[in-house]
N, C-alpha and C positions, 0 to 999 in steps of 0.2 A: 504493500500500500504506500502510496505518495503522499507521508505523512509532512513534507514540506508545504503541502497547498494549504496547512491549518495553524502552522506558526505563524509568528508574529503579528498579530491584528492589528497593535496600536503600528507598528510600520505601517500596514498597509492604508489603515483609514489616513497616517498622516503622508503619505504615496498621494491618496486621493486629496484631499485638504490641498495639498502643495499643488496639484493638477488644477482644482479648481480655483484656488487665490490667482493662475497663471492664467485663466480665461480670459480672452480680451473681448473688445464689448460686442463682438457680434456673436460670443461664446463660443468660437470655432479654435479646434488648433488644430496644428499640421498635422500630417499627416503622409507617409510613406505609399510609396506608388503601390505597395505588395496591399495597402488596404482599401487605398480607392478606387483600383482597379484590378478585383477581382482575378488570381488566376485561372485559365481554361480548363483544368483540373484542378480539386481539391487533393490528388496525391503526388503531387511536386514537390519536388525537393525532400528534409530529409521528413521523417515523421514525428511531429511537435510534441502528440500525445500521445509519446509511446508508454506502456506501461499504467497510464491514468485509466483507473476504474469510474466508470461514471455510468449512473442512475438516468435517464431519462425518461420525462414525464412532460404533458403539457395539460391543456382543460377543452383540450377540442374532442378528447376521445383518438383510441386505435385502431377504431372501425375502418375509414375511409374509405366507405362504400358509398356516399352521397355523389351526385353526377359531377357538383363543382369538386370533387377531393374537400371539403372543407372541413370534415370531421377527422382530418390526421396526417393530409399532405406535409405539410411543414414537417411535422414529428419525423416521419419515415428520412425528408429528406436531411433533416439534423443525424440522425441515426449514419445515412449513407458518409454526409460528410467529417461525422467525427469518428468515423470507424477506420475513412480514408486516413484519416490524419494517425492512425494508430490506436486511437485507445480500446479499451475493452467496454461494451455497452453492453445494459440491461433496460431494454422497456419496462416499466409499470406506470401504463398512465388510465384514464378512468375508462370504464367499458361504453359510455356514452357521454353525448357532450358535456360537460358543466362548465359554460361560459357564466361569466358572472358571479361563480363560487367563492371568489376572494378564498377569505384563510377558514372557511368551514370547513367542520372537518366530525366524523360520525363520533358517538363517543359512548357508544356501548353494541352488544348484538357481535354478527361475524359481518367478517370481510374475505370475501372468495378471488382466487388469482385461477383466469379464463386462458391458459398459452393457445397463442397463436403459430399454428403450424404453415398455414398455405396464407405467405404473407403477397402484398399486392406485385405482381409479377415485376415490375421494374428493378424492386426492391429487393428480390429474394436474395440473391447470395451478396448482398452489400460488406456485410459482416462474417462472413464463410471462415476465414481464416483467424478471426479472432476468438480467443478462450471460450468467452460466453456464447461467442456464436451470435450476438444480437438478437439474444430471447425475448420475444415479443409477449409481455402479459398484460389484459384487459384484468381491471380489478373491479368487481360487484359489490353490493351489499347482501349477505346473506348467506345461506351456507351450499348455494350453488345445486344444482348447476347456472352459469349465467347465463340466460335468455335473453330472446327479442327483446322482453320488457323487463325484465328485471331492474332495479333501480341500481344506479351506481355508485361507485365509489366517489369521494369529491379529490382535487387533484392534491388538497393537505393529506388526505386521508392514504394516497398512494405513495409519498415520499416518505413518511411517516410509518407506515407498511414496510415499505424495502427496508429501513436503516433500522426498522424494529426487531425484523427477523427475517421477513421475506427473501430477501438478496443471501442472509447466508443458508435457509434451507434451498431453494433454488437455483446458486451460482457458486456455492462455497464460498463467498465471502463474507468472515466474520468478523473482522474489523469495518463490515461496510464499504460504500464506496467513497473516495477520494474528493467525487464532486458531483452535485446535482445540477443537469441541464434541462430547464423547461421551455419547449417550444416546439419548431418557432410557431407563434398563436397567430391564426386567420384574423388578421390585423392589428394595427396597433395597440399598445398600453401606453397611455401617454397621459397625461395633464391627471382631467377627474377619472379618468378609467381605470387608475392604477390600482386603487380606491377595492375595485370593486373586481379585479381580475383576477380568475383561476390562476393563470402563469403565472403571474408575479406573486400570489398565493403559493403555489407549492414548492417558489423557492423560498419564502420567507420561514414556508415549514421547513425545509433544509437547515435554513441558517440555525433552527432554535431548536435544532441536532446538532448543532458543531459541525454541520457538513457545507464547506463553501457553496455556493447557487449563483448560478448565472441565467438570469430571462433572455428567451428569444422572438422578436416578432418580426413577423411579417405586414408591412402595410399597404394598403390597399390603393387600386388605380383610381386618382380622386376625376378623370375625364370618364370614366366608364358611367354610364349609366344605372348598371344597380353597385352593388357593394362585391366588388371581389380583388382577392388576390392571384396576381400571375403566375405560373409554372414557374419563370422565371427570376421573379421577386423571392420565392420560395426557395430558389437554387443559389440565389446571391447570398439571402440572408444567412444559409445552411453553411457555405464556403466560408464569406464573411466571418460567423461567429466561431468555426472550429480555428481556423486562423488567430482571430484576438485571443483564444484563451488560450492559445499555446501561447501565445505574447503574454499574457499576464501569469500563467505557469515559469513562463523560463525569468520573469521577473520580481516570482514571491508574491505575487500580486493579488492573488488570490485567496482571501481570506472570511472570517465568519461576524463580522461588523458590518456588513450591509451586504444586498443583493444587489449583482451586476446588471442593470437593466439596459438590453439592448433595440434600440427599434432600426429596422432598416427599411429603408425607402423606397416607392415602385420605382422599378426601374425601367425604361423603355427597351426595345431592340438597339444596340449599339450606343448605351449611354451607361453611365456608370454614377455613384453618388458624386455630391460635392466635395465627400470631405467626413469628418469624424469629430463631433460635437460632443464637451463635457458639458450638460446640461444639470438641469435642476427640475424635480417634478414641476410641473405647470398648475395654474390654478384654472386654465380653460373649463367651462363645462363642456366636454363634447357629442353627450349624449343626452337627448330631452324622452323621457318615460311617455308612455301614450297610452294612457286605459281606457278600452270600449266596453260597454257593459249592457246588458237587458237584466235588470233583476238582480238579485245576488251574485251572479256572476261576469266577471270581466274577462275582457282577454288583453296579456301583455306585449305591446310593442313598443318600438322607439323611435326615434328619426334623428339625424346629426342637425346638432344645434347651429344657427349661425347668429353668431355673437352678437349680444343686445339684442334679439327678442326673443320673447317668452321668457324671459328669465335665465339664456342663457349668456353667463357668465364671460368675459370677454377675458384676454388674456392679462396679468399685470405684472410679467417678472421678462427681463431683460432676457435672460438664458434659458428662455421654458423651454421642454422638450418639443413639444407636441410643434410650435413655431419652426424653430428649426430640422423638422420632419420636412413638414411642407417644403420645407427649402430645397430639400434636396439632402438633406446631410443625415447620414447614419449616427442616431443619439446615441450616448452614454450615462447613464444616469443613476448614482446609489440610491437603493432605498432600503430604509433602516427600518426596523422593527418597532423603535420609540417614535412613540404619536406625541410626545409631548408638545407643546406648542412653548415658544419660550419670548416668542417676537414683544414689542413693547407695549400692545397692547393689552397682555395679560399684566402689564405693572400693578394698574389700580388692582384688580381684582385679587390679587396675589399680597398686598399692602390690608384688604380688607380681611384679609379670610387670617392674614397672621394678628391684625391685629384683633379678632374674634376668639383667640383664647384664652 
């Protein structure tokens, strides 16, 4: 086990600290050609993550059997490109969707693991040669077998799972895996979404294992007509992200004080990102809830907000993620497990509650 990806934390948050004091004001920094310009294989050169055990999970589900791929494309291709890269992978992600799951997670009853044998044919021998072989397990609620309807597991509840036991009864590893990667999720996590997302969820249940976590997403074509992500966005962001975290591997970088939150950008035919942005969560709202209802019953939708109406939220931080998406540029962005808020407006209210004892 590559017990160096879980030393030294306070390095690494002060790593990030000194990254972000360096952002200049359009929050962008440079950036090496090997990152903004994708290579044509993900197995070039030598192999970064050799040896790295790593858990992936995301909250789209391992089905990807919907017409668009949108229930596990990303996942499979994160699998293909970090297996390229060397490491040794284990799927456990939910046995259907749970978008929107944030860090719920079940807390009593069973939790059943579904292996996937006849994986989606493009995919199949991606991982052929690696230890685990790239075991693909769908996780349920209940004591199985997991069905059509069966309810699922939520994507806390499947990281959670591996590092509890699942990984070493199924893969012989008992010290766990090295690192959790969740994604890449059918579209972005950015601003208020982050809030409320599966992926950024089941890394945050990593972190509060002592197991590093890295989110991946994939964001969506904002000319297209309905809401999807491309083959190709999915191919970039997969390359893209097994690349950076050999970069943050061979630099310590990787540690258990925050999750690495990645969003990468559509990308067209023969274009590639701006660049690689240290952002800051964004305060955007970008998503407005829509309830139809007859009677007691509603049904739940939503539609993307655009800023100042309805109540949606318009952006107010120089470095927000979600801005610099649009732009073009692949974000980077910690996010920590402490909700505390500390800004100046809690003063008075912090002045009154001490002086109330």
């Amino acid at each position: 086990m590559q017990q160096l990806v879980r030393r030294r934390p306070a390095m690494v948050l002060a790593a990030a600290t000194a990254l972000l004091l360096a952002t200049t004001a359009t929050a962008t920094t440079a950036v090496t050609a090997a990152h903004a310009r994708p290579a044509d294989s993900p197995t070039a050169g030598p192999a970064p993550l050799a040896g790295l055990r790593i858990l992936l999970t995301n909250d789209d589900s391992m089905r990807m059997s919907r017409p668009d791929a949108s229930d596990g494309k990303g996942l499979y291709e994160a699998r293909r490109a970090l297996c390229a890269a060397g490491a040794d992978v284990v799927v456990m992600a939910p046995w259907s969707n749970q978008s929107g799951a944030g860090t719920s997670a079940t807390g009593g009853g069973h939790l059943t693991l579904a292996e996937r044998t006849a994986l989606p044919g493009a995919y199949a021998r991606d991982c052929a040669g690696a230890p685990a072989r790239g075991a693909v397990y769908g996780v349920c609620k209940g004591t199985g077998p997991c069905g059509p309807d069966t309810p699922s597991a939520t994507p806390a509840d499947t990281v959670r799972l591996g590092i509890g036991g699942a990984l070493a009864a199924k893969a012989g590893w008992r010290d766990g895996p090295d690192l959790v990667v969740s994604g890449s999720n059918y579209g972005p996590n950015a601003a208020s979404v982050v809030n409320e997302s599966g992926t950024v969820g089941a890394a945050l249940a990593a972190i509060g294992e002592g197991v590093p976590a890295v989110a991946l997403n994939s964001s969506y074509d904002p000319g297209a007509q309905t809401f999807s992500v491309s083959d190709r966005t999915y191919r970039r962001t997969a390359e893209f992200g097994a690349r950076f975290i050999g970069d943050l591997r061979r630099r310590d970088l990787l540690g258990t004080e925050f999750v690495v939150n990645v969003n990468h950008p559509h990308v067209e035919p023969g274009h590639h990102p701006r660049g690689i942005a240290w952002t800051a969560v964004g305060t955007q709202k970008l998503l407005r809830p829509q309830y139809t209802g007859r009677g007691d019953t509603f049904a739940i939708g939503g539609a993307l907000c655009e800023p100042g109406v309805d109540g949606c939220r318009p952006e107010t931080k120089r470095n927000a993620d979600f801005a610099l998406l649009q732009r073009g540029y692949v974000t980077v962005t910690p996010v920590g497990p402490d909700r505390t808020y500390t800004g100046r407006e809690a003063v008075r209210l912090a002045r009154f509650v001490r002086g109330a004892r």
